[in-house]
N, C-alpha and C positions, 0 to 999 in steps of 0.2 A: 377571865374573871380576875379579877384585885381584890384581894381582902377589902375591909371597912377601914382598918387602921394604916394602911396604905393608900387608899383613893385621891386623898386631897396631894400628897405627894408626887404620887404617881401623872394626875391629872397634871399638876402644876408643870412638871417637868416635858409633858406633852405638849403643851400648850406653849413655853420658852422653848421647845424645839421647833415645833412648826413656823414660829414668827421667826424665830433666828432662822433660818432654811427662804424665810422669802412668803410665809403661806401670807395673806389681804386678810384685811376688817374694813368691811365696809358699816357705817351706821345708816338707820332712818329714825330721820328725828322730823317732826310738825314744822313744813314749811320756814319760816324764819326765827324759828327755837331751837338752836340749835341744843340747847340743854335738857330740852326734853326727847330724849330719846323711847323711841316704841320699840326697837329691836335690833339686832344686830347680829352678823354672818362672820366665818372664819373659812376663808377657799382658796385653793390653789386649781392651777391649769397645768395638764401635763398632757404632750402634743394635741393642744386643743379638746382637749375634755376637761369639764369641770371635775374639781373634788372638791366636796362638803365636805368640812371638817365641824361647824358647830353653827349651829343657827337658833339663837336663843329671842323671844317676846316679852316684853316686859308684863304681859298679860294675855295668860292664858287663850283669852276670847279674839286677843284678834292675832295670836299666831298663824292662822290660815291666812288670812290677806299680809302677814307680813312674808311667808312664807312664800306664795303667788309673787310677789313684789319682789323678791330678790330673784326668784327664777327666771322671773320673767324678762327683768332690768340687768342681771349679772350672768347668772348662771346657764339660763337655757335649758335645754327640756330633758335632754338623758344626761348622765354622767356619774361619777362613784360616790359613796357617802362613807366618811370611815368611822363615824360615831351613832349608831341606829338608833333610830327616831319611829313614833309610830306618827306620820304624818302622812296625809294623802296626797301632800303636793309632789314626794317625791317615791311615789309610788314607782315602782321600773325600775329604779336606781339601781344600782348593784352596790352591797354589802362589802369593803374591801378595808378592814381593821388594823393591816399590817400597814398600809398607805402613813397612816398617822405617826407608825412609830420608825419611820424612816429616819435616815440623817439626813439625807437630799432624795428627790424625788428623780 
């Protein structure tokens, strides 16, 4: 747990770790708009297993199909999630929090 008055800190500095270290952002954006973006993923691979790091929808209602869509197109069907989510796509996943606060994987 983080305090409240820590979070955005704390966050921030997880988040310049993992890119610094190599973790992917992939976006989905409406065919040839690229400026409109519906959602976007933060993952890495380690010996061929995915890791979820952050998978965020620009709207609520179609987090499920963007969710489907990255699993489907990037991720694939088991592997670890280090930020918990109540999402049915990645239901089976295994819960692994220390993954994120690595220096290298």
């Amino acid at each position: 747990m983080v305090p409240n008055h820590l979070y955005y800190d704390v966050q921030r500095s997880t988040i310049a770790g993992l890119l610094g270290r190599g973790a992917l952002v992939r976006v989905a954006h409406f065919g040839n708009l690229p400026d409109l973006i519906q959602g976007w993923i933060c993952f890495e691979e380690q010996a061929g297993r995915p890791i979820l790091h952050y998978i965020y929808s620009r709207d609520p209602y179609i987090l499920p199909t963007i969710s489907e869509h990255f699993k489907n197109s990037v991720l694939g069907n088991k592997g670890l999630v280090t930020h918990m989510q109540v999402n049915p796509a990645f239901k089976g996943w295994k819960h692994c929090p220390e993954i994120a606060r690595r220096k290298s994987l």
